[in-house]
N, C-alpha and C positions, 0 to 999 in steps of 0.2 A: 769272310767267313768268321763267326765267334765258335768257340770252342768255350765248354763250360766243364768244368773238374770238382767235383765235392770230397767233401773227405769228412772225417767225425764220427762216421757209423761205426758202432761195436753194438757189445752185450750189457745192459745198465739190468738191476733189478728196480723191482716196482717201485714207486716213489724216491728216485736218482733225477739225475740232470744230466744231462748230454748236451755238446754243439756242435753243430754241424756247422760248417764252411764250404762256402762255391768262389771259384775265379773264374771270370771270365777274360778269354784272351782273344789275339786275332786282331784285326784291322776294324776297332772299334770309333766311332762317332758318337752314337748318343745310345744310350738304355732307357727303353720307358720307362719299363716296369723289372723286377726282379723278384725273386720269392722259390718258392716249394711247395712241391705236390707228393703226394705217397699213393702208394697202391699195395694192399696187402694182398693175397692169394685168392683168387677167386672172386676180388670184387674190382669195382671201377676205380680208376683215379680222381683223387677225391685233393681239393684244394685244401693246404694245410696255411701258408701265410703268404701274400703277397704285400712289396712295398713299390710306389711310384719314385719316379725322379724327383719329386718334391716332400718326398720325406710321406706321404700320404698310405695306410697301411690296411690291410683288409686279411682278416681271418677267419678258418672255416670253423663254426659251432666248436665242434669239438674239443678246439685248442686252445678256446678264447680263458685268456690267465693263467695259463700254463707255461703257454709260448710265447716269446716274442722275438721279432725280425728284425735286423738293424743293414744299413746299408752305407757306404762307401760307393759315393758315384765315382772319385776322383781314382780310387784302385778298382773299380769293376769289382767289388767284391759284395756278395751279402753271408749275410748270417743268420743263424735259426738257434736260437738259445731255448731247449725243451728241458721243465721242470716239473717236477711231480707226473714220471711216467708213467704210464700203464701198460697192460700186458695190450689192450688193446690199441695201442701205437705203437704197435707190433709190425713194420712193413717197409717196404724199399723208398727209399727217399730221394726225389728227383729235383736237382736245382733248373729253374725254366730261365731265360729272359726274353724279353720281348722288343725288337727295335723297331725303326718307321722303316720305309718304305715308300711308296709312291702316296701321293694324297688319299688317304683313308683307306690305307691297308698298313700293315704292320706283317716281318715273320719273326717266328717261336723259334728260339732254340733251346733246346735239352742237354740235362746232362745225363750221363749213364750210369746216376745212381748209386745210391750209397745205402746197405743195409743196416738197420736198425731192428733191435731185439730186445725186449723188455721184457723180465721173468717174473713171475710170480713166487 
């Protein structure tokens, strides 16, 4: 089992910086992938950054030069370093990762989220 714990959420005003942090713990082998997804009130969860085991990193529109993801395969750890906020990244923030499995499946695990508030 992995277990994933975020922390970094508070209250920033508009154009601040925030960083979020996720550990993963538990009886770990490999991570594929690692990253963060948010979901504000009333709408879907929306990919905010994803990073692979080889350093390889993918962001959602939104974020792109804003944000950026840094990872630590050796501590299970990743990071979200958000700059120049907005009121509209305004929402709960979820650390994912993702490990193998049997050949050509992979499972997801979550974490429970860390709130984020950006005021105008």
């Amino acid at each position: 089992q992995v277990q994933l714990v975020e922390s970094g959420g508070g209250l920033v005003q508009a154009g601040g910086s925030l960083r979020l942090s996720c550990a993963a713990s538990g009886r770990i082998f490999k991570i594929d992938t690692m990253g963060w997804y948010r979901q504000a009130p009333g709408k879907q969860r929306e990919l905010v950054a994803v990073v692979a085991s080889d350093g390889s990193t993918t962001y959602g529109d939104s974020v792109k030069g804003r944000f950026t993801i840094s990872r630590d395969n050796a501590k299970n750890t990743v990071n979200l370093q958000m700059s120049s906020l907005e009121p509209e990244d305004t929402a709960v923030y979820y650390c994912n990762a993702v490990t193998p499995r049997l050949i050509a499946t992979t499972q997801a695990y979550w974490g429970q989220g860390t709130q984020v508030t950006v005021s105008s």
